[in-house]
C-alpha positions as CSV (number, residue, x, y, z in Angstrom):
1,X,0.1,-24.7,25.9
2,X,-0.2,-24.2,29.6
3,X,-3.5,-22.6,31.0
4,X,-1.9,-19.4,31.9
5,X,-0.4,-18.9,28.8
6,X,-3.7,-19.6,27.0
7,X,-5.5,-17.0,29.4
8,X,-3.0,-14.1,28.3
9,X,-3.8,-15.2,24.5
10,X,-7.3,-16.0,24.2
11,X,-9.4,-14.4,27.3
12,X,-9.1,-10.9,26.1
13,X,-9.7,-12.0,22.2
14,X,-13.3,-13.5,23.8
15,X,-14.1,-10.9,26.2
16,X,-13.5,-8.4,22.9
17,X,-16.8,-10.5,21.2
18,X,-19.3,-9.4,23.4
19,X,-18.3,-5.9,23.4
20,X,-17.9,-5.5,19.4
21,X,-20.5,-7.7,18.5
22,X,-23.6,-5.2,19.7
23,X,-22.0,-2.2,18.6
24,X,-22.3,-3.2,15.0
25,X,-25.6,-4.8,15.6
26,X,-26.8,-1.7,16.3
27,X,-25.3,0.2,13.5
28,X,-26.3,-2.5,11.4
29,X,-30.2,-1.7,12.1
30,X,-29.6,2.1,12.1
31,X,-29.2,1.6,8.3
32,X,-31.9,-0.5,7.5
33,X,-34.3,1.7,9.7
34,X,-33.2,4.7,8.3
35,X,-36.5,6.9,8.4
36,X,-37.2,5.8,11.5
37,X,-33.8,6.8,13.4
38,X,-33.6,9.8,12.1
39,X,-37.1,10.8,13.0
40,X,-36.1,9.7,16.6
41,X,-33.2,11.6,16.4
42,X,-34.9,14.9,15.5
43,X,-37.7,14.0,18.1
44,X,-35.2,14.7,21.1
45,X,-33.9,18.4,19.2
46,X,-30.7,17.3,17.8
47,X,-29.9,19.3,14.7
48,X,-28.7,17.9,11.4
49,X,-30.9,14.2,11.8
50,X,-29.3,12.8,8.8
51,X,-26.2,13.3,9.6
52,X,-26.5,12.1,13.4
53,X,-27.8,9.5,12.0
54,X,-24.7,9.0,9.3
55,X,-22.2,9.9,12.3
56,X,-24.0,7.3,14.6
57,X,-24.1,4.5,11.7
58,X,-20.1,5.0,11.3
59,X,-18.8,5.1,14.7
60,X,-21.0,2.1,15.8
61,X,-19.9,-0.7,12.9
62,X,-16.3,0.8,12.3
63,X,-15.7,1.1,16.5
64,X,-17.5,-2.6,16.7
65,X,-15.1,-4.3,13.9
66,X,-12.0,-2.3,15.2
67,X,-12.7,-3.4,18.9
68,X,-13.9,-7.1,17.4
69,X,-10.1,-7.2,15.2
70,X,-8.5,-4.6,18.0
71,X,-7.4,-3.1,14.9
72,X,-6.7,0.6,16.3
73,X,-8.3,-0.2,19.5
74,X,-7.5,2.8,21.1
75,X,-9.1,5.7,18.8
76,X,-11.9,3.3,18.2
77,X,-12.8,2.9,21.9
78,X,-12.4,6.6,22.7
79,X,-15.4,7.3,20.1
80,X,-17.6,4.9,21.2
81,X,-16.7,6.3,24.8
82,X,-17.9,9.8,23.3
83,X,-21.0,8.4,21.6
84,X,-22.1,6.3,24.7
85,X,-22.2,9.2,26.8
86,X,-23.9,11.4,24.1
87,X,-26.2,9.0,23.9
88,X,-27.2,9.2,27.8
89,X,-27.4,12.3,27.6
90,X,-29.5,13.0,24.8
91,X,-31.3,10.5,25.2
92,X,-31.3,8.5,28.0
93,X,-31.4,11.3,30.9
94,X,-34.8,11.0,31.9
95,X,-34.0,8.9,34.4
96,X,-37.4,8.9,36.2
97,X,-38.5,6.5,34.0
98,X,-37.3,2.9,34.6
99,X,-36.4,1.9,31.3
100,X,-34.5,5.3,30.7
101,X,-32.4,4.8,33.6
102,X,-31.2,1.4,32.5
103,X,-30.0,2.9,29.4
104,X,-28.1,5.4,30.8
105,X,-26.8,3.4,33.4
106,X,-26.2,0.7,30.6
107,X,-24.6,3.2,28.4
108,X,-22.0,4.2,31.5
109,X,-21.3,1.0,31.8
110,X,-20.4,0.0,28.6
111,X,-18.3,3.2,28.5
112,X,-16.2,2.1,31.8
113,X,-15.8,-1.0,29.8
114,X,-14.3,0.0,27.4
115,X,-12.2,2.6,28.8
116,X,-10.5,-0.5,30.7
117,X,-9.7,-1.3,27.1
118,X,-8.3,1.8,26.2
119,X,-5.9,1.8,29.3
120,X,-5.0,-1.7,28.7
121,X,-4.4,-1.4,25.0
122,X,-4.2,-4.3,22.3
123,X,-3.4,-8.0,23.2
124,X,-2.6,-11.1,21.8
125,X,-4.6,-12.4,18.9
126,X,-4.9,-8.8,17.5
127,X,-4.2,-6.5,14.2
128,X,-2.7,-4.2,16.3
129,X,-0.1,-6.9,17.6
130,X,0.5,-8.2,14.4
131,X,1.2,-4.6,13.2
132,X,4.0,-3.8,16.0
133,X,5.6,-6.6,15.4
134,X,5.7,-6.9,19.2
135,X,6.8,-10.8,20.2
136,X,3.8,-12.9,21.4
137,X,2.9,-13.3,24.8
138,X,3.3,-16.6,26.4
């Protein structure tokens, strides 16, 4: 397999791992720090704590294992889009403080990200592929 070929095939399969990967992370430790994530989440005025909190949980491990198998890559990005920037706004926006600013800016960041994936679509080494029963790339 020439190196161009195995570009095509495996770079966006790898460059999918680090975007995935901290999504469920994070969803991951929403659930086993329930109290304390839903007590945050009320702290910055957002009705309905618990089920922010469910909502968050959900679109964070599902949008990370769909991005991770780009397994309905497209819906899956376009919530995480929406919860990223939600999240900046609620609460990341005080961006006179250093660390708050990061966030954002890391949360808008993460969101351009991944709207490159939703322009882009699926690639090789993917449900989706396997789905469409699209012929390889090579």
């Amino acid at each position: 397999m020439n190196t161009e070929i195995m570009h095509k095939r495996f770079f966006p399969f790898v460059g999918r791992l680090p975007n995935g990967a901290p999504f469920i992370e994070s969803g991951r430790s929403k659930i086993f720090a329930f109290a304390l994530t839903v007590a945050h989440i009320a702290a910055v005025g957002l009705p309905s704590a618990s089920l922010a909190w469910l909502v968050a949980a959900l679109v964070e491990i599902s949008g990370g294992a769909r991005l991770l198998a780009n397994h309905l890559t497209r819906p899956a990005v376009l919530g995480m889009i929406a919860f990223l920037i939600a999240t900046a706004i609620f609460f990341h926006s005080n961006l006179a403080y250093q660390n708050q600013m990061f966030h954002c800016l890391k949360n808008l960041m993460m969101a351009g990200g991944l709207l490159q994936i939703a322009y882009f679509g699926t690639a090789p080494l993917s449900l989706d592929e396997r789905k469409s029963n699209k012929p390889a790339v090579v």
